[in-house]
mmCIF file of the N, C-alpha and C atoms, coordinates in Angstrom:
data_MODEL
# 
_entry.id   MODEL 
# 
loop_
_atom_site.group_PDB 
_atom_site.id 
_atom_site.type_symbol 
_atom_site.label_atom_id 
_atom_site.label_alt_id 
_atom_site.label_comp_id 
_atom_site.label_asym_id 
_atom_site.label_entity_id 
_atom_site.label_seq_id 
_atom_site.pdbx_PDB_ins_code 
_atom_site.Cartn_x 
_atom_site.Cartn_y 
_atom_site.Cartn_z 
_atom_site.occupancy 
_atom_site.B_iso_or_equiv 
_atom_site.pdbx_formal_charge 
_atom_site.auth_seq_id 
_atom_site.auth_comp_id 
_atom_site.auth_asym_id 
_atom_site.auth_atom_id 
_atom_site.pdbx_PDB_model_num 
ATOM 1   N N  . UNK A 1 1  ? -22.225 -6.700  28.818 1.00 0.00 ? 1  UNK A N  1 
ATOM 2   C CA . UNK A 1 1  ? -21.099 -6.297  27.996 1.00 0.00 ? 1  UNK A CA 1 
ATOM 3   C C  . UNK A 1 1  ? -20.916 -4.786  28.049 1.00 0.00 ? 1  UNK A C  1 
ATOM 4   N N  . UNK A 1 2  ? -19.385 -4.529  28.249 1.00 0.00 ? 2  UNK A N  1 
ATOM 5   C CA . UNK A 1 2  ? -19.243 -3.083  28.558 1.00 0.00 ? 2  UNK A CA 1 
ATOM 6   C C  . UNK A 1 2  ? -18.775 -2.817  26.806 1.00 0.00 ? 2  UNK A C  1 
ATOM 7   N N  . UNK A 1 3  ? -18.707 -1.510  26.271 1.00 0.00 ? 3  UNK A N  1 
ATOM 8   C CA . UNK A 1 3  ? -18.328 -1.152  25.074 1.00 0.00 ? 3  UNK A CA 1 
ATOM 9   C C  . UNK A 1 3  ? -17.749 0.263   25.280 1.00 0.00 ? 3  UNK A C  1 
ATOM 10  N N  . UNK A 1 4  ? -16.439 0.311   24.866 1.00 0.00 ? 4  UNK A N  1 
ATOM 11  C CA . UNK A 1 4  ? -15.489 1.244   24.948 1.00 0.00 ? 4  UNK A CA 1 
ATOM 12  C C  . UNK A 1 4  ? -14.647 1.966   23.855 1.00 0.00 ? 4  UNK A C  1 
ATOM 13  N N  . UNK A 1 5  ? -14.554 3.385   23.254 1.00 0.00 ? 5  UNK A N  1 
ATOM 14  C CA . UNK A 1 5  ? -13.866 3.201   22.261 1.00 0.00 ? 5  UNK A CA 1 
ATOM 15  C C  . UNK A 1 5  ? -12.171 4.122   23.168 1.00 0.00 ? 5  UNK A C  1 
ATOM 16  N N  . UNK A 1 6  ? -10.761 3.375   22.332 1.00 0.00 ? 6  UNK A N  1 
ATOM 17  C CA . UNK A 1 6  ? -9.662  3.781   23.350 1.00 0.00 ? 6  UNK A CA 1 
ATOM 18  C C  . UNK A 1 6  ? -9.039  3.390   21.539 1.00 0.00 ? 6  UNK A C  1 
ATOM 19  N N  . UNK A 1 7  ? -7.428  4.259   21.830 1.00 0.00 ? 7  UNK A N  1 
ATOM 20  C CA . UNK A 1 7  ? -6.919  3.937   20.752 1.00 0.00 ? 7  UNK A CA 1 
ATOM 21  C C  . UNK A 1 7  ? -5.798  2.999   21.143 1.00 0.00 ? 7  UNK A C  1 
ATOM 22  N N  . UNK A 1 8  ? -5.597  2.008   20.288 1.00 0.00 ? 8  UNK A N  1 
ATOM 23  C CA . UNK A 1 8  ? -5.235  0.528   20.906 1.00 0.00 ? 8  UNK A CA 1 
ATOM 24  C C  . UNK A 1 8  ? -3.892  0.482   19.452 1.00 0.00 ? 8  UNK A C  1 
ATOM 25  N N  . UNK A 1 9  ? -3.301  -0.152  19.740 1.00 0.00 ? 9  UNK A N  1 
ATOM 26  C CA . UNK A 1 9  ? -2.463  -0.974  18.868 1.00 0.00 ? 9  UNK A CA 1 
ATOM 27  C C  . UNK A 1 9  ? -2.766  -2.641  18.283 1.00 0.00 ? 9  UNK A C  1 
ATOM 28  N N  . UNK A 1 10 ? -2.864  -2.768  17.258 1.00 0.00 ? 10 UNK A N  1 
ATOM 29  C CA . UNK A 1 10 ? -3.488  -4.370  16.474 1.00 0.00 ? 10 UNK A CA 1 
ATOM 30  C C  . UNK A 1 10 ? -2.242  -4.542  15.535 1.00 0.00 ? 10 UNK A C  1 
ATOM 31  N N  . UNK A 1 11 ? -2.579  -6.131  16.062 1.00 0.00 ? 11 UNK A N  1 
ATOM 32  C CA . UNK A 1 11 ? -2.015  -6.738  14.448 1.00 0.00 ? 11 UNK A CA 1 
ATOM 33  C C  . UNK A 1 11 ? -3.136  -7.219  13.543 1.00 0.00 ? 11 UNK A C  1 
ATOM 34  N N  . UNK A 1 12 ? -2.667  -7.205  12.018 1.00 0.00 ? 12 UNK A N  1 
ATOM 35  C CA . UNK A 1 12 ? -3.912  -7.647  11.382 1.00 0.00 ? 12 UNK A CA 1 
ATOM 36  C C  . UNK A 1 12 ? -3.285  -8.219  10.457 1.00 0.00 ? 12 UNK A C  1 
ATOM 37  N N  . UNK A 1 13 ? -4.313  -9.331  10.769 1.00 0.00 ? 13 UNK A N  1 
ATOM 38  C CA . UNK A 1 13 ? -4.171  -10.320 9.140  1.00 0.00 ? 13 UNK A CA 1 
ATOM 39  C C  . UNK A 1 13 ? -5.058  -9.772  7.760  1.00 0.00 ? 13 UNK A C  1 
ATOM 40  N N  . UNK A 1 14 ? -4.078  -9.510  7.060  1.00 0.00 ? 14 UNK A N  1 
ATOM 41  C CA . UNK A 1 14 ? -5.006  -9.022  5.683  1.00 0.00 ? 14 UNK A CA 1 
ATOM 42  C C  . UNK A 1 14 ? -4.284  -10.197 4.405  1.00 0.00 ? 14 UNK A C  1 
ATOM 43  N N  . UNK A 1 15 ? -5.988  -10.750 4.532  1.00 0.00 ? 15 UNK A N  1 
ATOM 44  C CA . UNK A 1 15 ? -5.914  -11.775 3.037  1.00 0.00 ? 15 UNK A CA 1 
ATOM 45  C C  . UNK A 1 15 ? -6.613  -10.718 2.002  1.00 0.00 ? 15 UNK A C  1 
ATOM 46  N N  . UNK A 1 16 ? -6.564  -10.659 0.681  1.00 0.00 ? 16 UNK A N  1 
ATOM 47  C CA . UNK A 1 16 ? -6.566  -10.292 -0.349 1.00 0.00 ? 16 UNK A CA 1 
ATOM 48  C C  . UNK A 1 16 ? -7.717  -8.597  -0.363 1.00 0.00 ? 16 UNK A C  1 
ATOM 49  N N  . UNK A 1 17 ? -6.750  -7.906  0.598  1.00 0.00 ? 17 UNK A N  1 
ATOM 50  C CA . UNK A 1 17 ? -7.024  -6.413  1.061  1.00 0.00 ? 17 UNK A CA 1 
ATOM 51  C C  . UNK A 1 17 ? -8.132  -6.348  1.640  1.00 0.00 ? 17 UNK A C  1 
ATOM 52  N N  . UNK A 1 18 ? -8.679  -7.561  2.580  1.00 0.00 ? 18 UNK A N  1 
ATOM 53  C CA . UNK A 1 18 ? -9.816  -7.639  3.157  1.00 0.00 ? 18 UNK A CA 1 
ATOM 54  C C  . UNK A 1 18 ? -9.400  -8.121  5.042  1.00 0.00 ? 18 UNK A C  1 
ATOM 55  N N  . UNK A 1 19 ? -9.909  -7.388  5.982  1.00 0.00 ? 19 UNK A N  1 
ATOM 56  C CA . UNK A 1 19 ? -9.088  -7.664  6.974  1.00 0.00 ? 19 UNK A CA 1 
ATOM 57  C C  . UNK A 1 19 ? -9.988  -8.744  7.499  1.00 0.00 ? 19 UNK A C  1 
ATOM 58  N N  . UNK A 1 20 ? -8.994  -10.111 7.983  1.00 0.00 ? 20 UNK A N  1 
ATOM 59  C CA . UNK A 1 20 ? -9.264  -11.303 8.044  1.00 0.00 ? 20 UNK A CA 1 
ATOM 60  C C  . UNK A 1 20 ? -9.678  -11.442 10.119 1.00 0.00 ? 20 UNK A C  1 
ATOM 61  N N  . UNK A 1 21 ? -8.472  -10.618 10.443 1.00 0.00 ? 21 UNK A N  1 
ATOM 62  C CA . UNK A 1 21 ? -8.683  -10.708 11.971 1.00 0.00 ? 21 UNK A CA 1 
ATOM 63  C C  . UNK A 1 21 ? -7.600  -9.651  12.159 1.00 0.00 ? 21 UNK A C  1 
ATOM 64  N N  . UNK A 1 22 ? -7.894  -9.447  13.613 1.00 0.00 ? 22 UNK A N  1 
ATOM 65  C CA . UNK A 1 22 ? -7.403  -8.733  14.141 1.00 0.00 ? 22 UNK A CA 1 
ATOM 66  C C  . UNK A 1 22 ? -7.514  -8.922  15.963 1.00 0.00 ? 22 UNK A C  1 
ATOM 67  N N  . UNK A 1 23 ? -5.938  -8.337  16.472 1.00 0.00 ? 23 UNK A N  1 
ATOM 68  C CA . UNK A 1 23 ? -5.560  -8.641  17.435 1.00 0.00 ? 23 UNK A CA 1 
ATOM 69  C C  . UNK A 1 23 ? -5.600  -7.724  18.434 1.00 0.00 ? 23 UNK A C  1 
ATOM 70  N N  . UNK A 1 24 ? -5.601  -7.549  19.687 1.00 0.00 ? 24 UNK A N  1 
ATOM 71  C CA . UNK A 1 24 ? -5.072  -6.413  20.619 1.00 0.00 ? 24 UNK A CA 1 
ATOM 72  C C  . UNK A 1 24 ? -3.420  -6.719  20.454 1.00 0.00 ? 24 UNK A C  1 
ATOM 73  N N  . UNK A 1 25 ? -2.718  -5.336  20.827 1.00 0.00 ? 25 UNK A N  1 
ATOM 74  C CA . UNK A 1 25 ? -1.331  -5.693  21.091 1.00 0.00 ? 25 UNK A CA 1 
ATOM 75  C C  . UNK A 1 25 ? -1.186  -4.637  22.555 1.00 0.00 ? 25 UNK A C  1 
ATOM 76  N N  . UNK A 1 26 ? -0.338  -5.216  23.391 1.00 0.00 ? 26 UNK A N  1 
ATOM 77  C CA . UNK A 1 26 ? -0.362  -4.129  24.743 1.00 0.00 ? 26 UNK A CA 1 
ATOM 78  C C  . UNK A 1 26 ? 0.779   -2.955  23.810 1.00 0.00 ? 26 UNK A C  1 
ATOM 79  N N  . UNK A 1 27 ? 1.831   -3.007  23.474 1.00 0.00 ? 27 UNK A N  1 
ATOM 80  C CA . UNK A 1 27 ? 2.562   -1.929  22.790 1.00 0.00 ? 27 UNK A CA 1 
ATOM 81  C C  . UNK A 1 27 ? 2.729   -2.537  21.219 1.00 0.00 ? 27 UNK A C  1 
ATOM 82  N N  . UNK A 1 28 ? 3.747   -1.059  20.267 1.00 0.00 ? 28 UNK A N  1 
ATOM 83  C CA . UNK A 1 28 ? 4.091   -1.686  19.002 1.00 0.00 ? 28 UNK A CA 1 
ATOM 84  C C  . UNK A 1 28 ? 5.255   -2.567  19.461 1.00 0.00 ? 28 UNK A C  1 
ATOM 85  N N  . UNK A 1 29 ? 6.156   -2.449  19.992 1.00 0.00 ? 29 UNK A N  1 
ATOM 86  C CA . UNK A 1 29 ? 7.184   -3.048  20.055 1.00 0.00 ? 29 UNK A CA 1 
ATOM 87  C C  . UNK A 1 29 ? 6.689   -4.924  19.973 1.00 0.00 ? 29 UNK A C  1 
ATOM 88  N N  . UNK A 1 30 ? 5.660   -5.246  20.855 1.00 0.00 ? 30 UNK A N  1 
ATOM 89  C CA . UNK A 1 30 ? 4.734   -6.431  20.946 1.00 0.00 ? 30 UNK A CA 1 
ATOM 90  C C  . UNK A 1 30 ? 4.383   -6.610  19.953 1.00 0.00 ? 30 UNK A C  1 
ATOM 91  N N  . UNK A 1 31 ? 3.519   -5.731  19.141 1.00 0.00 ? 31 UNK A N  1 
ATOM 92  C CA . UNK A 1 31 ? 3.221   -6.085  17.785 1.00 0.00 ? 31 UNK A CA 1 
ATOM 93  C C  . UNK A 1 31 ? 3.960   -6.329  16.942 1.00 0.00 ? 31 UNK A C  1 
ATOM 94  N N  . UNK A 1 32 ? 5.049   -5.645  16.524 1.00 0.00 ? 32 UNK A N  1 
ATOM 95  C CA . UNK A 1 32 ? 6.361   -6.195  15.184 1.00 0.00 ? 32 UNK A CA 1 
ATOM 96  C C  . UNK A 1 32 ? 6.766   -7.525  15.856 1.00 0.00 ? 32 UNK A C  1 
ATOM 97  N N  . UNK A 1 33 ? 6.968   -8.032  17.123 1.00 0.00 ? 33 UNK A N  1 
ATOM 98  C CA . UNK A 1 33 ? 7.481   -9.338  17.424 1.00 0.00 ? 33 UNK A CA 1 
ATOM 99  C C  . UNK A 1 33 ? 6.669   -10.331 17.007 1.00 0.00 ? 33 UNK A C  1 
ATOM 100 N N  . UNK A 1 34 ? 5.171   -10.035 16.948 1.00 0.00 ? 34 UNK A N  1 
ATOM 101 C CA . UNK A 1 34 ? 4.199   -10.508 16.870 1.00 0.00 ? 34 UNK A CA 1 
ATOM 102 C C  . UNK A 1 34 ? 4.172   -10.958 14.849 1.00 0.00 ? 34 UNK A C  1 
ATOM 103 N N  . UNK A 1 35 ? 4.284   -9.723  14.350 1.00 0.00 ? 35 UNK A N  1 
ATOM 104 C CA . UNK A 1 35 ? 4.175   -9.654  12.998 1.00 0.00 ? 35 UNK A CA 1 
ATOM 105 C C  . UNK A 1 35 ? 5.602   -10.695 12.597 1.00 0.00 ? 35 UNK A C  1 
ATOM 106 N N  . UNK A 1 36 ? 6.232   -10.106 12.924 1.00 0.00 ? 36 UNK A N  1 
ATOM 107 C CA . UNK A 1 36 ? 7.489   -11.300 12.490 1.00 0.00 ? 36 UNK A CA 1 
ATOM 108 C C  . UNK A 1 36 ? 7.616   -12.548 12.583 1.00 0.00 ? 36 UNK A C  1 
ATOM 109 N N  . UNK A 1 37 ? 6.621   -12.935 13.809 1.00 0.00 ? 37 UNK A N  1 
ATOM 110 C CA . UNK A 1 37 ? 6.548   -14.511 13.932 1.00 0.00 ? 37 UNK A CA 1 
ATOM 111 C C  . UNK A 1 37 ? 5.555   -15.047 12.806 1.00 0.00 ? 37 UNK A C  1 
ATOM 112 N N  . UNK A 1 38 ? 4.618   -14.128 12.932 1.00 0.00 ? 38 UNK A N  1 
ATOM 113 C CA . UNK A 1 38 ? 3.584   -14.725 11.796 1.00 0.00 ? 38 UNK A CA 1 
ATOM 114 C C  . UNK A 1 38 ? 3.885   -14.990 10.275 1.00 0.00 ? 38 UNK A C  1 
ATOM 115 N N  . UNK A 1 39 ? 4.851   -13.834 9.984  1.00 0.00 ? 39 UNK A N  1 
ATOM 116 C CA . UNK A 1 39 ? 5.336   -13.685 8.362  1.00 0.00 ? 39 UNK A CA 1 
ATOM 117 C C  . UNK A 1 39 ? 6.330   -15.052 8.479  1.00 0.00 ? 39 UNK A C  1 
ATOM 118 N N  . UNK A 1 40 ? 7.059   -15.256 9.180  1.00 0.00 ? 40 UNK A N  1 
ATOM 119 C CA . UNK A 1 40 ? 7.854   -16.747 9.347  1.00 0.00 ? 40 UNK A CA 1 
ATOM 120 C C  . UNK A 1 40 ? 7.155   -18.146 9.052  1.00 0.00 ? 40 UNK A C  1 
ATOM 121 N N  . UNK A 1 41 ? 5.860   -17.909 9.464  1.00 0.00 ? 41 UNK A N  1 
ATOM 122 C CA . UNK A 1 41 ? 4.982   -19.062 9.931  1.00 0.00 ? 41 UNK A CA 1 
ATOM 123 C C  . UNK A 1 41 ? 4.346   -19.029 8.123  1.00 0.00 ? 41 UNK A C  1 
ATOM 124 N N  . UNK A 1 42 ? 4.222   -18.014 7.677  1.00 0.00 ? 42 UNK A N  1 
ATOM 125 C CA . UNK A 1 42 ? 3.343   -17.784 6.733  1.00 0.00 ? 42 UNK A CA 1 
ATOM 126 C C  . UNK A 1 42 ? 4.290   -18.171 4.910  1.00 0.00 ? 42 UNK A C  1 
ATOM 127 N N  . UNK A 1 43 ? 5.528   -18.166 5.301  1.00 0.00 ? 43 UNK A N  1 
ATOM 128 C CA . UNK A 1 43 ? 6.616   -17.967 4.178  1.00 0.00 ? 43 UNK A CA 1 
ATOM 129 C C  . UNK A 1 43 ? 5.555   -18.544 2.714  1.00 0.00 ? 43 UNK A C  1 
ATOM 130 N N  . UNK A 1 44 ? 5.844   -17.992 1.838  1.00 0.00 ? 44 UNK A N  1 
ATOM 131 C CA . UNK A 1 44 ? 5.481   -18.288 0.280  1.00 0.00 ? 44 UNK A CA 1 
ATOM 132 C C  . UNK A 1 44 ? 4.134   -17.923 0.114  1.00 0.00 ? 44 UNK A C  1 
ATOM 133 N N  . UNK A 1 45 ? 3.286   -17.616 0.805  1.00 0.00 ? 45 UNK A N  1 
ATOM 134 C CA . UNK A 1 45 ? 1.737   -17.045 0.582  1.00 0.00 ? 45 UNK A CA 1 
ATOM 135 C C  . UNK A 1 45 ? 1.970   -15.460 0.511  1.00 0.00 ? 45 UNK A C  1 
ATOM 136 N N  . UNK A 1 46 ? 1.694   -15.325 -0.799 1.00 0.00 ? 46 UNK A N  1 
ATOM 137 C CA . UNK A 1 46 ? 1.383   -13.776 -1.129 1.00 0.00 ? 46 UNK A CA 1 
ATOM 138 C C  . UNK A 1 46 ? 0.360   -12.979 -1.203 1.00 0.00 ? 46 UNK A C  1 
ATOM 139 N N  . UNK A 1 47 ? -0.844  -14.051 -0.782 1.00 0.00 ? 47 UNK A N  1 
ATOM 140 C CA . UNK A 1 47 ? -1.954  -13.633 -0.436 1.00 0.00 ? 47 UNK A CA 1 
ATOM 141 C C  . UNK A 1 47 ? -2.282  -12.779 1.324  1.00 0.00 ? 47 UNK A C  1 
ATOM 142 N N  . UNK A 1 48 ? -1.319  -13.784 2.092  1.00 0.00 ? 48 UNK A N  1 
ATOM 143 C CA . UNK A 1 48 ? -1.789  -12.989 3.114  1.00 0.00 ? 48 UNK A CA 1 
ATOM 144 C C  . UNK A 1 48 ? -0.403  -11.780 4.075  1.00 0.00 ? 48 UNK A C  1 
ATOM 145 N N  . UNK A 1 49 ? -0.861  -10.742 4.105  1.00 0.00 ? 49 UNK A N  1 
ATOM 146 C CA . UNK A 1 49 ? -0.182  -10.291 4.720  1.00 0.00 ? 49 UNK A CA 1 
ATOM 147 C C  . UNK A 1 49 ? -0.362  -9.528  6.404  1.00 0.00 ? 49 UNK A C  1 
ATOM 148 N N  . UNK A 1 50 ? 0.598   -9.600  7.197  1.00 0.00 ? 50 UNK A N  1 
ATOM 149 C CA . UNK A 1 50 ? 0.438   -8.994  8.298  1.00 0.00 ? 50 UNK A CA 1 
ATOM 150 C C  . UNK A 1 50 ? 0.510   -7.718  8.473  1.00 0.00 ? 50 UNK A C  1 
ATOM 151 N N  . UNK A 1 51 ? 0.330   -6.796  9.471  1.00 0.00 ? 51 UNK A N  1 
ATOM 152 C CA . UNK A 1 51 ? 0.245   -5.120  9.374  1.00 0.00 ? 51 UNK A CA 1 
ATOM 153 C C  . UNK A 1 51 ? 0.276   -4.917  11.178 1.00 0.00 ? 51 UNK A C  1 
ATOM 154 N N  . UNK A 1 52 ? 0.787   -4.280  11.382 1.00 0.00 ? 52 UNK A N  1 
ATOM 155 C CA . UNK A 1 52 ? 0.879   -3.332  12.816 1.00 0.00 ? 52 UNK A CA 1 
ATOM 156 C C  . UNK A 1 52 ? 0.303   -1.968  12.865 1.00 0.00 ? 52 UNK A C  1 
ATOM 157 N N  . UNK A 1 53 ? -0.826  -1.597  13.286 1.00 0.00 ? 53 UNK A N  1 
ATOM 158 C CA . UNK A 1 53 ? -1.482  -0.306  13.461 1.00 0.00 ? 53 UNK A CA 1 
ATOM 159 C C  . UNK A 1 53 ? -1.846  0.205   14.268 1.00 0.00 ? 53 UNK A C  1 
ATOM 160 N N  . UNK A 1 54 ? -1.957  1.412   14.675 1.00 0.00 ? 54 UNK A N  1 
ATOM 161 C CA . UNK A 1 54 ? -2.491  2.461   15.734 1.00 0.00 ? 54 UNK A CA 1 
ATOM 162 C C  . UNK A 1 54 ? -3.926  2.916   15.216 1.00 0.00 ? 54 UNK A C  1 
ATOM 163 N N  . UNK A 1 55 ? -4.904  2.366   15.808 1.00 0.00 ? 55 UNK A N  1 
ATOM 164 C CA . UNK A 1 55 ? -5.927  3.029   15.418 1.00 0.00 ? 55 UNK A CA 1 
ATOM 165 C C  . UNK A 1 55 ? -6.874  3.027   16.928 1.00 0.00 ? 55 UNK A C  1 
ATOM 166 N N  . UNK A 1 56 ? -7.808  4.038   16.710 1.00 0.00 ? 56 UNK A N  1 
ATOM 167 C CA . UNK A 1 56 ? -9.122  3.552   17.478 1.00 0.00 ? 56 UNK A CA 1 
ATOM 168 C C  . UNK A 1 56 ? -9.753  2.916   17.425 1.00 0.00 ? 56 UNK A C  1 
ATOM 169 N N  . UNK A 1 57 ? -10.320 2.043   18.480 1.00 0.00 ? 57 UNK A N  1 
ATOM 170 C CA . UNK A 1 57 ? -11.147 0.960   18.268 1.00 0.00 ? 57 UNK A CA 1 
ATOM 171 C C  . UNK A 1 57 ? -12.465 0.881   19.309 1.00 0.00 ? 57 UNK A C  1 
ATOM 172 N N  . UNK A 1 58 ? -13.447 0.526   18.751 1.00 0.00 ? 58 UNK A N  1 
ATOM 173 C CA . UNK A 1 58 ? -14.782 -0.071  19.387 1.00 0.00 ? 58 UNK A CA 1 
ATOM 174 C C  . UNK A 1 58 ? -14.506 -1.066  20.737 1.00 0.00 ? 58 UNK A C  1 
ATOM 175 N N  . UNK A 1 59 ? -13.892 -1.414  21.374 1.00 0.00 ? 59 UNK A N  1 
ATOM 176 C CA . UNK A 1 59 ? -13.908 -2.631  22.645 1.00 0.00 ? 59 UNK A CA 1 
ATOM 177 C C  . UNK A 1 59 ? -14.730 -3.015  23.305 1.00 0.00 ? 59 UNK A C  1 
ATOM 178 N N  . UNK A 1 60 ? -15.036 -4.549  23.488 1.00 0.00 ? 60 UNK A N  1 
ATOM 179 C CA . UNK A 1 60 ? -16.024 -4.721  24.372 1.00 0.00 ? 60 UNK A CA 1 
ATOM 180 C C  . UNK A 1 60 ? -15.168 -5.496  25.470 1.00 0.00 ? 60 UNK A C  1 
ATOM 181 N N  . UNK A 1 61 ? -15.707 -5.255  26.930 1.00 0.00 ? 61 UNK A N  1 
ATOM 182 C CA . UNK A 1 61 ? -15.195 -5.814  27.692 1.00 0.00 ? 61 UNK A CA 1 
ATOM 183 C C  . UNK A 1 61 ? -15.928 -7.493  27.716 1.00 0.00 ? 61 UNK A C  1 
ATOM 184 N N  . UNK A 1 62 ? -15.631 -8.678  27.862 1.00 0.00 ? 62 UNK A N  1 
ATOM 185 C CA . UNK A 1 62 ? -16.567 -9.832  28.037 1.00 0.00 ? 62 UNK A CA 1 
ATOM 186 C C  . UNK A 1 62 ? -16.528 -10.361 29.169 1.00 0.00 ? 62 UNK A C  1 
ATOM 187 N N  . UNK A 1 63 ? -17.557 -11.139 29.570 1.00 0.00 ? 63 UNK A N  1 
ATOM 188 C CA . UNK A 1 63 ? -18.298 -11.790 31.193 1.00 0.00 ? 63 UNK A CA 1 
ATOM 189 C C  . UNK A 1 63 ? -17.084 -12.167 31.577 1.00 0.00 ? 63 UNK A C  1 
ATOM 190 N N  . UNK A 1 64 ? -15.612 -13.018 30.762 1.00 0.00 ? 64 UNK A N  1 
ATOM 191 C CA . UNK A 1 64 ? -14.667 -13.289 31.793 1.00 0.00 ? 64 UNK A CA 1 
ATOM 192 C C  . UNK A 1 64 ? -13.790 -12.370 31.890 1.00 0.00 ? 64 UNK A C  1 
ATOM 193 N N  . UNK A 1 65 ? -13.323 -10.653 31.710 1.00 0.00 ? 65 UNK A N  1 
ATOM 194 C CA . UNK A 1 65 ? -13.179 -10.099 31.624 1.00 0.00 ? 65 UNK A CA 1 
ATOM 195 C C  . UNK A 1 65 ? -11.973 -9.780  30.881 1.00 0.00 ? 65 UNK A C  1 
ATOM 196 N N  . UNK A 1 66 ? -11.969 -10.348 29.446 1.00 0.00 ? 66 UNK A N  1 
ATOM 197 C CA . UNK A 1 66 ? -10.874 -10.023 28.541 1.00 0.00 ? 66 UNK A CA 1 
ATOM 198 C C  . UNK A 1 66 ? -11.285 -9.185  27.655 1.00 0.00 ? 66 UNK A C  1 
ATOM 199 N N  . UNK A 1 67 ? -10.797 -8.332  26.746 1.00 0.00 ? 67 UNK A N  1 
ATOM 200 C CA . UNK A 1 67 ? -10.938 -7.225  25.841 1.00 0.00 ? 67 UNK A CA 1 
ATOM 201 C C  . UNK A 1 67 ? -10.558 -7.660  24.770 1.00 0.00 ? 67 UNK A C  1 
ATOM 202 N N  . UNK A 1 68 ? -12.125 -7.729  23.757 1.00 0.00 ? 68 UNK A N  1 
ATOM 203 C CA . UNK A 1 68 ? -11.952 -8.071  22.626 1.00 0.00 ? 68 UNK A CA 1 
ATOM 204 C C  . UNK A 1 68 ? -12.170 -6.664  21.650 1.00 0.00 ? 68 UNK A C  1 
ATOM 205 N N  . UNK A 1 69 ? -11.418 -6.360  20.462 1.00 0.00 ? 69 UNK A N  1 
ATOM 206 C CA . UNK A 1 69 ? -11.958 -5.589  19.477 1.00 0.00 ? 69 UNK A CA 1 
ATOM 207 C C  . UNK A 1 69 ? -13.546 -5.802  18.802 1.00 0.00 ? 69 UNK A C  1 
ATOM 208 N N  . UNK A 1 70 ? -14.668 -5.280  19.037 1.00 0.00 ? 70 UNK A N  1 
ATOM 209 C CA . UNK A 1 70 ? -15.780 -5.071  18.242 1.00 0.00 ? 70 UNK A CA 1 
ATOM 210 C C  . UNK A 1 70 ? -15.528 -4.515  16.807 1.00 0.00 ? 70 UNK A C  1 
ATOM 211 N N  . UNK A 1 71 ? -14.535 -3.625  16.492 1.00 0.00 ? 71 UNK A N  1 
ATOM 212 C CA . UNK A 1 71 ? -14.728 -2.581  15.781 1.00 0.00 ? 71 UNK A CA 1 
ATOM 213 C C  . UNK A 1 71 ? -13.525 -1.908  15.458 1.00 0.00 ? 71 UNK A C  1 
ATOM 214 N N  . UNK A 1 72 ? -12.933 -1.453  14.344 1.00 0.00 ? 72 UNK A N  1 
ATOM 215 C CA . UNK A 1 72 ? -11.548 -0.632  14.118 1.00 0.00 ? 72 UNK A CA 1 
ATOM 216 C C  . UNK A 1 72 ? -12.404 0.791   13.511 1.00 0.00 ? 72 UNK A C  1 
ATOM 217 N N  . UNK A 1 73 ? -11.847 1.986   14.419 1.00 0.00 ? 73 UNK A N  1 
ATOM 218 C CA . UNK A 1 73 ? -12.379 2.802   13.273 1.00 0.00 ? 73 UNK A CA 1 
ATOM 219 C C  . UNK A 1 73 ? -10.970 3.345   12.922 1.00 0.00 ? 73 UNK A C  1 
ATOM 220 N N  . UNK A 1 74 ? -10.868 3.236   11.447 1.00 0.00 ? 74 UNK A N  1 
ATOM 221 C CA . UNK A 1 74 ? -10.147 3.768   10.278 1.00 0.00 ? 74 UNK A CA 1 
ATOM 222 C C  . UNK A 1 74 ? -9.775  4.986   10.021 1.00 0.00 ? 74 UNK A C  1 
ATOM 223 N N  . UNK A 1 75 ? -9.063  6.214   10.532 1.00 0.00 ? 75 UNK A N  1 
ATOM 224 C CA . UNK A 1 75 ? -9.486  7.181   9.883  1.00 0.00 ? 75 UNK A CA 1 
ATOM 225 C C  . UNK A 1 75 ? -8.637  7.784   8.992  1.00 0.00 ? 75 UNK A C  1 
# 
């Protein structure tokens, strides 16, 4: 496993101000399309909400070579 930190664009699911998951996005433009489908999918739950962010992140590369987030750092 390779480990990389790069500043990436995510979507994130946040249930009750606790982040539930989180996504790679290749741009924002990807991400709001992304966020909009989900808030559709999600209608009447006020518990969970979606978010689009620019942050740095921890990455690990994996054996079949897709890029998962390890890590968001926050700042």
């Amino acid at each position: 496993m390779v480990v990389m930190i790069e500043t990436i664009f995510a979507l994130l699911l946040i249930m009750d101000h606790q982040i539930i998951e989180h996504r790679i996005q290749p741009n924002l433009s990807t991400c709001l399309k992304g966020k909009r489908y989900a808030q559709r999918e999600d209608v009447g739950n006020n518990r969970i909400q979606h978010k689009c962010i620019k942050s740095k992140a921890e990455l690990e590369i994996n054996i079949d070579g897709s890029i998962t987030i390890k890590k968001l750092i926050l700042e």
